[in-house]
C-alpha positions in Angstrom: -57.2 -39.3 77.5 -56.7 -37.0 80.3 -55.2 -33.8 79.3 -52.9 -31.8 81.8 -51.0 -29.2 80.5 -52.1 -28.6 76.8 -51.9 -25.3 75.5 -54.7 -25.2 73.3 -56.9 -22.6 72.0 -59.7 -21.6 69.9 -60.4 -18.5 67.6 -63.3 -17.0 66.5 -66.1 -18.2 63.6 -64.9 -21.7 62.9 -61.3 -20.4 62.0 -60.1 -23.5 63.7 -57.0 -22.0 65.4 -55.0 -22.7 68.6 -52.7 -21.0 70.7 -49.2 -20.6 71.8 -49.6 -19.8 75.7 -46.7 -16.9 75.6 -48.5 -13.5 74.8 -45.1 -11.3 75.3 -41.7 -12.0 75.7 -38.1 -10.0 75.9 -37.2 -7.2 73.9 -35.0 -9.7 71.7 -37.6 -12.0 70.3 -38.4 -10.2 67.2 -38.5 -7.6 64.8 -35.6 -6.7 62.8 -35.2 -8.3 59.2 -38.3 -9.2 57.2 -36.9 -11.9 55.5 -38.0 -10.6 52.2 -36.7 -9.2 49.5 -37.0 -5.2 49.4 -38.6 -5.7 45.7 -41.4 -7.8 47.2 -45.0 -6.7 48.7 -45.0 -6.7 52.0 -47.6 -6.4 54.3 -48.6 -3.7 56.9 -47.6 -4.5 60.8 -51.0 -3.0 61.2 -54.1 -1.2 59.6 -56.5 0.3 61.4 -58.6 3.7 61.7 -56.6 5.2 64.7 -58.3 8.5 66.2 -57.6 9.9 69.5 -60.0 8.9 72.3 -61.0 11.7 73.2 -62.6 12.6 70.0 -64.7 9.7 69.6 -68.2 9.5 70.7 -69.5 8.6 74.4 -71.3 4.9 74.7 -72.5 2.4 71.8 -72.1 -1.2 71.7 -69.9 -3.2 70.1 -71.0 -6.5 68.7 -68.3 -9.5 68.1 -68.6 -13.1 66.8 -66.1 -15.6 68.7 -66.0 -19.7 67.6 -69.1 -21.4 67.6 -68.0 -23.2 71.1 -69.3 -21.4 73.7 -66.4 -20.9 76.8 -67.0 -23.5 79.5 -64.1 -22.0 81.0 -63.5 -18.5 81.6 -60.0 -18.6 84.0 -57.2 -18.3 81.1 -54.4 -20.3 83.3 -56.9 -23.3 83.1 -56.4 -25.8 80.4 -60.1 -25.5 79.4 -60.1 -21.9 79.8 -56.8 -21.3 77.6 -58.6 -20.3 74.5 -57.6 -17.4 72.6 -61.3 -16.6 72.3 -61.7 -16.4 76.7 -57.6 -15.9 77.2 -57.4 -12.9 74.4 -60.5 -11.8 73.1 -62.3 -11.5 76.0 -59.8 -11.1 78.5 -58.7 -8.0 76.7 -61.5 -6.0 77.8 -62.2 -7.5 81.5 -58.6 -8.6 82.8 -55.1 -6.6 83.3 -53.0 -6.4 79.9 -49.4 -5.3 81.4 -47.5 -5.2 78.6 -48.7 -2.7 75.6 -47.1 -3.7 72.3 -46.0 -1.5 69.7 -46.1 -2.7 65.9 -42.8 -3.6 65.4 -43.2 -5.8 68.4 -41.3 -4.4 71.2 -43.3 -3.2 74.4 -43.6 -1.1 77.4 -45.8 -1.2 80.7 -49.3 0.0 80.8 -49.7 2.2 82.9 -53.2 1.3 84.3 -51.4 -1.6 86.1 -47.6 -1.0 85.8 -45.8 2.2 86.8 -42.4 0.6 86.1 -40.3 -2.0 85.3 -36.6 -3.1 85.7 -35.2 -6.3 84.1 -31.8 -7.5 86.2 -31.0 -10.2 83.0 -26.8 -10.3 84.5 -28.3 -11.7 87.7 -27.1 -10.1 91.0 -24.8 -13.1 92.0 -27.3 -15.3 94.3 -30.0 -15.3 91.6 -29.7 -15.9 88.0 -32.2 -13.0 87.0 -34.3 -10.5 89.1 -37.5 -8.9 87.4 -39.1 -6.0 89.3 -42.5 -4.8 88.6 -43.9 -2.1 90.1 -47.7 -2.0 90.4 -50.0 1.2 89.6 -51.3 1.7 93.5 -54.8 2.4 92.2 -55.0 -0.9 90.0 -57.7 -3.5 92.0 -59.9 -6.5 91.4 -63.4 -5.9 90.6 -64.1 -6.9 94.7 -62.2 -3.9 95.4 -59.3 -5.5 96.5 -55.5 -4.2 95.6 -53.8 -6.4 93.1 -50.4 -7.1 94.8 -47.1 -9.4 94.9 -49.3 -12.1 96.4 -51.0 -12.4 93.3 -48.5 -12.6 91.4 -47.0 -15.2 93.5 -49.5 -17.3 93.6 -49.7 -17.8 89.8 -46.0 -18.5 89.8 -47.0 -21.2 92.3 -50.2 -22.4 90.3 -48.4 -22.7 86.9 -45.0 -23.8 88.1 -45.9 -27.5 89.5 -46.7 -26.1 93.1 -49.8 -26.8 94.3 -51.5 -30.1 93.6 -54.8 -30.5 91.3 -54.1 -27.3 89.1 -52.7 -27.6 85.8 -51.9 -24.6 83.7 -51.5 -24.8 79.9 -47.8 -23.9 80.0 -44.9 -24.2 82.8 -42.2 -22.6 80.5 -40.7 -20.1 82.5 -42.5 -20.4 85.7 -40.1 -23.1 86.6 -37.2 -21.2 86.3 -38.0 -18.6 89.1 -37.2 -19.8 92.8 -39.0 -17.0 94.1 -41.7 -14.6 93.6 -42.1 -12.0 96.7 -43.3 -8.0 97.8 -40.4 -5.5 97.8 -40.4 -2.2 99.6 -44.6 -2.3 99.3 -47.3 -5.0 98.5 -47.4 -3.0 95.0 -43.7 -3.7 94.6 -43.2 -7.5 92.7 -40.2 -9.2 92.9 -39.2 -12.4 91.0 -35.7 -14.0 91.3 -35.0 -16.5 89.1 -32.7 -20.1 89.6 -31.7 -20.0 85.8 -31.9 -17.5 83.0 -34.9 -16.8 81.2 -34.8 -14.6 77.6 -38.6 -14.4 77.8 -39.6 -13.2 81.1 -42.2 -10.8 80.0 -44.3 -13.8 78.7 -45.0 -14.9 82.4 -45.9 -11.6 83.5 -48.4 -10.4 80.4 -51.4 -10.9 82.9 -51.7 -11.8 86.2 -55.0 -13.2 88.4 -56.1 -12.6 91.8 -54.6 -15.5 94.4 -58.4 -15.6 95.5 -58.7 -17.0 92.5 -55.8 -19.5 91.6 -54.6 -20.4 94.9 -56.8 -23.8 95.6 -57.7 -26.5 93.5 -61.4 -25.8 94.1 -61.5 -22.2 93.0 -59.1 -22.8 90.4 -61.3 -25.5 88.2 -64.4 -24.5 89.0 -64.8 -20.6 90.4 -64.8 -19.2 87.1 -66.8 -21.2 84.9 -70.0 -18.9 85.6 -68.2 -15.3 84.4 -70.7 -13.6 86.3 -69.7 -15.0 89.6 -66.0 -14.5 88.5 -66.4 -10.8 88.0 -64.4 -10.6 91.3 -61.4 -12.6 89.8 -61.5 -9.6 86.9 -59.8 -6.1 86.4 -60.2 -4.5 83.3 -61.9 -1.3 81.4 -65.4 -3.6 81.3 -67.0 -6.1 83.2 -69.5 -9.4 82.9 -73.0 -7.9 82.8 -74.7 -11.3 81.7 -73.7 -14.4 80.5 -76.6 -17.1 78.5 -75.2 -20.1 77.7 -78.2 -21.1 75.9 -78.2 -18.0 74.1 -74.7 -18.3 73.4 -74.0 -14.9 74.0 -71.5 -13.0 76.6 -72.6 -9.1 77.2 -70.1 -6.5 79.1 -70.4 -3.6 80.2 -68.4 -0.4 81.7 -66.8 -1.6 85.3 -68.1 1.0 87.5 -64.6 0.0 89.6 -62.3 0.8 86.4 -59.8 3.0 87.8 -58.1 4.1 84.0 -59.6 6.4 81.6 -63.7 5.8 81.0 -64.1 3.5 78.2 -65.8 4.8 74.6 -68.0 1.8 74.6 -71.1 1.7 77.1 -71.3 -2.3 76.1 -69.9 -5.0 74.2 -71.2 -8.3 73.2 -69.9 -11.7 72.3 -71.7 -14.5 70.0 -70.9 -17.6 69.7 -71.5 -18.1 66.2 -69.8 -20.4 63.0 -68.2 -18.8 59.9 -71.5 -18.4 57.9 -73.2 -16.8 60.3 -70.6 -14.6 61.3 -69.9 -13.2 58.1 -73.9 -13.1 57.4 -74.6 -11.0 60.5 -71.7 -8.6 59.6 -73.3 -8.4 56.1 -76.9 -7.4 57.8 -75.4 -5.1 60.8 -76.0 -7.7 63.6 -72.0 -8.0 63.7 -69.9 -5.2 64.2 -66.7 -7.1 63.3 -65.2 -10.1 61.4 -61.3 -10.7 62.4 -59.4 -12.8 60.2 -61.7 -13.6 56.9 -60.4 -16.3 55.7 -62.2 -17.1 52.4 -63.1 -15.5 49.3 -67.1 -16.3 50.2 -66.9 -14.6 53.6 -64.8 -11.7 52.1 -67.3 -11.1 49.1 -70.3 -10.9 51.8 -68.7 -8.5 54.2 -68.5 -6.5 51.3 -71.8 -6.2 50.7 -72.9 -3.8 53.8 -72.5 -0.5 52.9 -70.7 1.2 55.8 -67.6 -2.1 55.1 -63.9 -0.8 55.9 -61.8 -3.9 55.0 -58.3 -3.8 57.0 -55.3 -5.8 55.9 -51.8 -6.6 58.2 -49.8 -9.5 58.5 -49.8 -11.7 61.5 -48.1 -14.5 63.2 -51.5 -16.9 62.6 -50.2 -20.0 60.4 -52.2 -23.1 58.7 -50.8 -26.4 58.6 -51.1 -30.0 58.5 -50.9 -32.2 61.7 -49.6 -35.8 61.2 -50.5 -38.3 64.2 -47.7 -40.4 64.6 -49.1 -43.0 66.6 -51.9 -43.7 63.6 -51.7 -46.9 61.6 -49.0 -46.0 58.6 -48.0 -42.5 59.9 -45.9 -44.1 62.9 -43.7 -45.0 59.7 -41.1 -41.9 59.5 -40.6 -42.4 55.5 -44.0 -42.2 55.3 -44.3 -39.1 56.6 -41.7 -38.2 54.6 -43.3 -39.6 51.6 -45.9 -37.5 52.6 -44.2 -34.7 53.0 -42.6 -34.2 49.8 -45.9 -35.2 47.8 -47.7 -31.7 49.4 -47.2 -29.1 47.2 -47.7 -26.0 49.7 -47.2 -23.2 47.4 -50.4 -24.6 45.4 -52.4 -25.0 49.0 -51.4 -21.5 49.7 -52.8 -20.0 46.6 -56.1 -22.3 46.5 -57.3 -21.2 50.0 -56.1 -17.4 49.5 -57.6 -17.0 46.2 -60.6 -14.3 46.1 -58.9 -12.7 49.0 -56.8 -9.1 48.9 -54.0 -10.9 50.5 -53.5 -13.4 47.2 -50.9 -11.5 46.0 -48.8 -11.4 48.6 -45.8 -14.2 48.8 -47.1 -15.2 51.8 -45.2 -18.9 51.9 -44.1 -20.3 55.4 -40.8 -23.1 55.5 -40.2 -22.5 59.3 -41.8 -23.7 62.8 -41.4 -21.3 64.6 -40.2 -17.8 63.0 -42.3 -15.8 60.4 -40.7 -14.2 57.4 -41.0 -11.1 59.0 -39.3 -12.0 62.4 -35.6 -11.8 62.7 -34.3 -15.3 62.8 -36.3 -16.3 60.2 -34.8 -19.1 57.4 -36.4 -21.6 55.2 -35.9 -25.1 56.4 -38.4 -26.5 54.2 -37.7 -30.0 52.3 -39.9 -28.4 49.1 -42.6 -30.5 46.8 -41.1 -33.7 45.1 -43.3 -36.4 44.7 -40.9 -38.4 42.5 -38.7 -38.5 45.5 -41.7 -39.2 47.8 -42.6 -42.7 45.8 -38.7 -43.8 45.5 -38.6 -43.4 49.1 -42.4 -45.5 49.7 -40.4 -47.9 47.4 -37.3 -48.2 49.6 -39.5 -48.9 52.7 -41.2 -52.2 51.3 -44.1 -50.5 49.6 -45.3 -51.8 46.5 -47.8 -50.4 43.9 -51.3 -51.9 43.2 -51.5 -51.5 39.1 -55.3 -51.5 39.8 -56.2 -49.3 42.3 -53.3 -46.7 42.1 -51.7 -47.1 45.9 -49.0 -48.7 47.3 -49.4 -51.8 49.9 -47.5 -53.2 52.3 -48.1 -56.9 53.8 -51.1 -56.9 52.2 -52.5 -53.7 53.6 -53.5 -50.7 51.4 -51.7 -47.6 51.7 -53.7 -44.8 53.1 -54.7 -42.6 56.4 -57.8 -40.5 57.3 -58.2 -36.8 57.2 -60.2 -35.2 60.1 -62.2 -32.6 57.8 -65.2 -30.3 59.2 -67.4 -30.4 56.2 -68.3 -26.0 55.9 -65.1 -25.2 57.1 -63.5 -23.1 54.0 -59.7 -24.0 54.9 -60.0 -27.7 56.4 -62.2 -28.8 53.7 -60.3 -27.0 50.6 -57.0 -28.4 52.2 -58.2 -32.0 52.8 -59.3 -32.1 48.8 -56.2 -30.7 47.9 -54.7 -33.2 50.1 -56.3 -36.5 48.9 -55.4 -35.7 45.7 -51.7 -35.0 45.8 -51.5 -38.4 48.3 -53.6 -39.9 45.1 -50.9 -38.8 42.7 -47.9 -40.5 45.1 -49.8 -43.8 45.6 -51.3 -43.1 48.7 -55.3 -43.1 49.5 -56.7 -40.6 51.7 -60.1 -41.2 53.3 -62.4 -38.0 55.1 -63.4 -38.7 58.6 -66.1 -36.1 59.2 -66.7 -34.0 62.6 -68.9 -31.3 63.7 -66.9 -28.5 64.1 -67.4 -28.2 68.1 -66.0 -31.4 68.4 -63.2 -31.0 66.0 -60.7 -30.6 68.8 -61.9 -33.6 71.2 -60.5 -36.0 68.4 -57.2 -33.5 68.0 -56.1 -33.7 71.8 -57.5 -37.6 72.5 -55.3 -39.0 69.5 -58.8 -39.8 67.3 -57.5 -38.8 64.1 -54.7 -39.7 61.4 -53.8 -36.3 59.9 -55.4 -33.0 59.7 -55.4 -28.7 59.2 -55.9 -26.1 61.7 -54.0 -22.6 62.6 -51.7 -21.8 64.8 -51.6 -18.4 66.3 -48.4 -17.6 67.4 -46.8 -14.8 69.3 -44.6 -12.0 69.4 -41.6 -13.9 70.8 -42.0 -17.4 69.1 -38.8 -18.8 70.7 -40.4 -19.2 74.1 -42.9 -22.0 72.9 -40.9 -24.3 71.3 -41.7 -27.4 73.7 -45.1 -26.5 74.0 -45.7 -27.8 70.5 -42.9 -29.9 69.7 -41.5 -31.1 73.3 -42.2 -34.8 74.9 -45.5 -35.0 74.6 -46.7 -37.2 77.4 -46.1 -38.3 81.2 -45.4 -41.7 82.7 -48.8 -42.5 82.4 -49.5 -41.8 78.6 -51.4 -38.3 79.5 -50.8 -35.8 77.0 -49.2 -32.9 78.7 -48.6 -30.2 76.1 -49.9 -29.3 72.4 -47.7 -32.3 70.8 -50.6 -33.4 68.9 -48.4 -35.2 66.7 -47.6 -37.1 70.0 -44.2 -38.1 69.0 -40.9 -37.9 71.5 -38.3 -36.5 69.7 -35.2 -36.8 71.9 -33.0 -34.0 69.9 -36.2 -31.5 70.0 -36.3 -31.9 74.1 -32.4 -31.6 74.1 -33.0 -28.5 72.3 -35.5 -26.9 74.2 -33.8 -26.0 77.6 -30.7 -24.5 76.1 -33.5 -22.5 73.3 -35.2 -21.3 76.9 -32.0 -20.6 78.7 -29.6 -19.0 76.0 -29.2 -15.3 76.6 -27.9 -14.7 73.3 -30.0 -13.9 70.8 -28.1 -14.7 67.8 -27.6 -18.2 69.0 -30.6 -18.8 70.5 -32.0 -18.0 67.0 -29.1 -20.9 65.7 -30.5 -23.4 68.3 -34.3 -22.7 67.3 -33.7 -23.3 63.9 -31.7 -26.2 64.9 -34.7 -27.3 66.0 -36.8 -26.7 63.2 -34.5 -28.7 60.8 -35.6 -31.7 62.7 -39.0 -31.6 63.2 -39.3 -31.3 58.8 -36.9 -34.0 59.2 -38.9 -35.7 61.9 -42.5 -34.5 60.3 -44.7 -33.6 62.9 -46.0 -30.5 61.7 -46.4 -29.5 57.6 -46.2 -25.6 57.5 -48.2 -24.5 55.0 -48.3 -20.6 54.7 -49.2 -17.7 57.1 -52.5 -15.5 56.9 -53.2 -11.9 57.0 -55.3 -10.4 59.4 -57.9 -9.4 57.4 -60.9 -7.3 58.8 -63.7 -6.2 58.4 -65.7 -3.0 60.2 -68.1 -0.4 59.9 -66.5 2.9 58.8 -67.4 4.8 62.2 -65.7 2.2 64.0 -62.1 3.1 65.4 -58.8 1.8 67.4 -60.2 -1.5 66.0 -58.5 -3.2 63.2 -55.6 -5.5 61.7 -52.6 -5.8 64.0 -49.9 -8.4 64.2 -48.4 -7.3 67.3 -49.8 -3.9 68.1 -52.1 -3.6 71.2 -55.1 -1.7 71.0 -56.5 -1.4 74.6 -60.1 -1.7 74.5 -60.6 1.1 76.6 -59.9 3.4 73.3 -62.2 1.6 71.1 -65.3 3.7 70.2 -67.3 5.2 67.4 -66.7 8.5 65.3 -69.1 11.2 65.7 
């Protein structure tokens, strides 16, 4: 199956974990109420050794694991290239960050690209919205060329539909603007917009040279050698080498960096799995583990010496995927059945046992809104398997006395589970599963994939059900139909992350007034509007959210457990 629009991506060390494509939105996506009770432990927004730059040491390397799937993409508006390990992790230190997050989640410009901003949200009464952006003069592409309006405009024209043969993984909010154009200077950005748009400041988090984006040619296949790319890139560091073979991406300081000299001299990235990862952490070849998910990886980090474990919440989230276009699952009270025979609570505490974060309430019974986002309520339909085999009953099925599941017509109840045998989460998760589906009548079968391969069945359809993360964003509301929107064209291409790939006609009803609704309050109403359906509709199981936890050597600083906060890489070094 071709896929067009999908906004997929991976995380480090086998963590199995996509991406929203927003990386910022408007002021009034989040913060505000917890959602937990004041009696309750709640986790830190972030937790990290934060010392001023200019008392860390000059130089050192810094040496980090990302998934075991080495990039074959490194252009982040690309489909393939969407990955949080190439769009985030890497990006961070070689490409402009406009937006620095604080940890409560609001934001302000950076200054090493933006002097300014000025958000018009009433419109000025030809234009729905104007944002203005005004550029730091001194910012520039690694060929020494400004960056400028025109680049901006061009990746309003790549991602918005414009130019034929490029696909980004997202068009929400590019659509909306009408216009993107240079002001009083080439440094000056202004975008005027045909309809409102809450989350604006998702769309301009990053931006890429129109050298770069504007042709189909350059677009697909200019950056999938980084070191040839280096002239699409602007950041504090730049490729030095890249061995595929090797797996291994090394950077180093951008003699063209305008901004204050980075700590680091270098900074490597391994492609490596979960094992090794934590291993090489454990013997010093690893600098850094983000996001230990297991009590076996935690317990080995431990062991080195020099270990500083760090602990935040974040907006990462596990769940189960159901496709509904596999054999019983395109039955809706299956699902449900389903559903209601999944004890999360006891998922939740099986994969987090062993870890610090165990005894935190760290349930999830929303889509789209963590329990410490303001909007936040729990939709959930809660664990009742007596209610899940009444409702198997009602829809025909019938149970075998002799092997324990229901049939139907003669055929046995029962779907696959896409496990990665090694994985701690999937394969814990997929046990758990086939036994609480045994205890309601239904079978559950493992259909085993290497773990680079895991998401070739995910986007193709090749799988009944399954686990993976999602890593969601600051401003959650602005990728509702990225997920949960119609998931494919006229010709049956899938053209978004609706890996459940069903069509839910109340969900895309939903989603323009969610994008265009300036109030937040209501546009809060309307999400969660939308999240009552989907547990109605069961696409997507929520199953609880994870800490960041980290691990790092001691002398290590500005590195650490966020869940919005941004730590420019620039101010990452070692204590002296």
């Amino acid at each position: 199956m071709r896929m067009k629009k999908a906004g997929i991506a991976l995380v480090a060390a086998g963590a199995l974990t996509l991406s929203a494509c927003s990386s910022g939105g408007s002021n009034g996506g989040s913060g505000g109420d917890p959602g937990k009770g004041s009696d309750e432990k709640v986790l830190p927004a972030s937790d990290y050794n934060k010392v001023d730059p200019a008392e860390l040491a000059d130089g050192g390397t810094l040496r980090l694991a990302i998934s075991d799937a080495y990039p074959e993409q490194f252009n982040p508006s690309h489909v393939d290239g969407n990955t949080v390990d190439v769009s985030s992790t890497i990006s961070s230190f070689i490409a402009p960050v406009n937006w620095v997050f604080d940890e409560n989640g609001g934001f302000d410009v950076n200054p090493a690209y933006l002097e300014s901003y000025d958000a018009n949200l009433k419109g000025d009464g030809e234009n729905a919205m104007v944002i203005t952006l005004n550029l730091n003069p001194d910012s520039k592409w690694n060929d020494g060329t400004p960056i400028t309006a025109a680049d901006y405009e061009a990746l309003w024209k790549a991602c918005s539909g414009q130019v034929e043969g490029i696909s980004c993984p997202s068009s929400d909010g590019w659509t909306q603007i009408k216009s993107i154009e240079a002001g009083d200077s080439p440094q000056q950005v202004i975008a005027k917009y045909s309809e409102e748009y809450p989350d604006w400041s998702a769309n301009f988090s990053t931006v890429q040279p129109a050298a770069g984006i504007s042709d189909p040619e350059t677009f697909n296949t200019g950056w999938v050698d980084p070191v040839e790319a280096n002239k699409f890139f602007a950041g504090p560091f730049r490729v030095a080498n890249s061995n595929a073979a090797q797996k291994v991406l090394t950077l180093e300081r951008n003699p063209e960096w305008w901004g204050s000299t980075p700590k680091l001299e270098t900074v490597t990235f391994s492609s490596l799995n979960q094992q090794a990862t934590t291993s090489g952490f454990a013997n010093g070849e690893i600098d850094a583990i983000n996001f230990i998910v297991d009590a076996a990886s935690y317990e080995t980090a431990q062991n080195r010496p020099d270990a500083q474990i760090t602990m935040s919440s974040s907006v990462q989230w596990r769940h189960f995927t159901f496709n509904s276009r596999a054999g019983a699952l395109q039955d809706k009270a299956v699902r449900q059945a389903i559903q209601l025979g999944i004890d999360t609570k006891d998922i939740a505490a099986s994969d987090l046992s062993g870890l610090p974060s165990q005894d935190y309430d760290l349930n999830l019974g929303n889509h789209f809104f963590m329990p410490n986002q303001a909007g936040y309520q729990d939709n959930s339909v809660g664990f009742d398997p007596e209610a899940a085999t009444a409702l198997l009953e009602d829809a025909g099925y019938t149970m075998n006395e002799t092997s324990g599941y229901y049939e139907k017509d003669g055929q046995e109840l029962g779907f696959r589970y896409l496990r990665i045998p090694g994985n701690a989460a999937n394969e814990n998760e997929g046990a758990m599963l086939m036994e609480m589906m045994k205890d309601i009548g239904i079978k559950v079968t493992y259909q085993d994939v290497e773990g680079q391969n895991f998401f070739k069945h995910v986007i193709g359809g090749e799988y009944d059900a399954t686990s993976f993360a999602w890593n969601g964003t600051p401003y959650p509301m602005a990728n509702v139909g990225q997920i949960y929107g119609n998931p494919f064209d006229d010709e049956g291409n899938l053209v978004n992350s609706n890996f459940a790939g069903l069509k839910v006609d109340k969900v895309d009803e939903l989603i323009p007034q969610i994008a265009a609704e300036t109030d937040v309050d209501k546009r809060r109403e309307l999400t969660n509007e939308a999240d009552k359906v989907i547990w109605d509709e069961v696409m997507v199981l929520p199953l609880y959210y994870r800490a960041n936890i980290t691990a790092i050597p001691s002398n290590l600083a500005n590195y650490g457990s966020t869940t919005f906060e941004t730590l420019l890489t620039e101010n990452i070094g070692y204590t002296k």
